[in-house]
N, C-alpha and C positions, 0 to 999 in steps of 0.2 A: 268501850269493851263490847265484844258481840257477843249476844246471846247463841247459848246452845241448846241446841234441839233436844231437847228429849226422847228417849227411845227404849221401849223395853228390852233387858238381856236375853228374854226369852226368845225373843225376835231377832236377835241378831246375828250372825254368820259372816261366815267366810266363802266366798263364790269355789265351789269343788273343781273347777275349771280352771279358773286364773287368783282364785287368793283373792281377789279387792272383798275389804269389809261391806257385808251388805247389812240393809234390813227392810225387815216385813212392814216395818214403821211405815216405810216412806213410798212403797210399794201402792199402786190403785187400787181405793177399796173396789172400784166397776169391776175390777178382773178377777176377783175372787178365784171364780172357776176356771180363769184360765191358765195360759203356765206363764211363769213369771222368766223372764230373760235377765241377767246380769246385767247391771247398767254400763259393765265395763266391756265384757268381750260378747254379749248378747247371745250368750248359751244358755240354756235350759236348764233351771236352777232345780235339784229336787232336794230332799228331806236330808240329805248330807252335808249339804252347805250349810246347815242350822244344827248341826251335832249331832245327829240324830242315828240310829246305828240299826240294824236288823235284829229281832229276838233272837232270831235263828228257832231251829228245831219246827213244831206244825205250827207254833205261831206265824202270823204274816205279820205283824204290831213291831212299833221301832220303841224305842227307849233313847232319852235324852243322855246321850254320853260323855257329852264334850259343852264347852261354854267358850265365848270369848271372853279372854280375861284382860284387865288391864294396860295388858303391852299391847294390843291386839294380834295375839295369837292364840290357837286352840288349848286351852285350858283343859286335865280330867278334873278339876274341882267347880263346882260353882261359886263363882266370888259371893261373899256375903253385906260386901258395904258396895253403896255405888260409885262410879268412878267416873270420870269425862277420859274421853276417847274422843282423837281431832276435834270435830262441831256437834260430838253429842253429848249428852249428859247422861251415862248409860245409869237406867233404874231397873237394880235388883228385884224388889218386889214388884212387881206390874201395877201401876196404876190404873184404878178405873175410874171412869168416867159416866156419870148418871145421866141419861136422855130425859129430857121433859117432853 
């Protein structure tokens, strides 16, 4: 049986372009600052494909609005138990990890 990867939910998306499940998991930490491409249709992913929505009004600031849930599509709920999605094992609460 294969192992799944792990991924946090908060990282995860839907490419605003073409739909294919993304995430920030699997993305190169060296590119931080630079802009991140679809691994599918290699468009320029921004802050929508992760649920992420406009305050509107003189805010400029976005607010988490959406989730991938379960079936892998856009959720308004945040799932609260984790779930496996194809070859990830999506985690609800983010995991961290201690640097020595």
């Amino acid at each position: 049986m294969a192992t799944k990867t792990p991924v946090s939910l908060e990282c995860l998306g839907l490419c605003e372009h073409c739909g294919t499940l993304i995430s920030l998991d699997g993305m190169p930490g060296d590119s931080i600052d630079a802009d991140w491409a679809c691994p599918s249709c290699k468009k320029i992913l921004s802050q929508v494909s992760f649920g992420y929505e406009s305050e509107g009004g003189k805010s400029s600031g976005f607010k988490k609005a959406k989730w991938v849930g379960p079936d892998g599509q856009w959720a308004p709920v945040k799932p609260t138990k984790d779930f496996d999605l194809g070859n990830w094992s999506v985690q609800v609460e983010r995991t961290y990890y201690p640097f020595y």
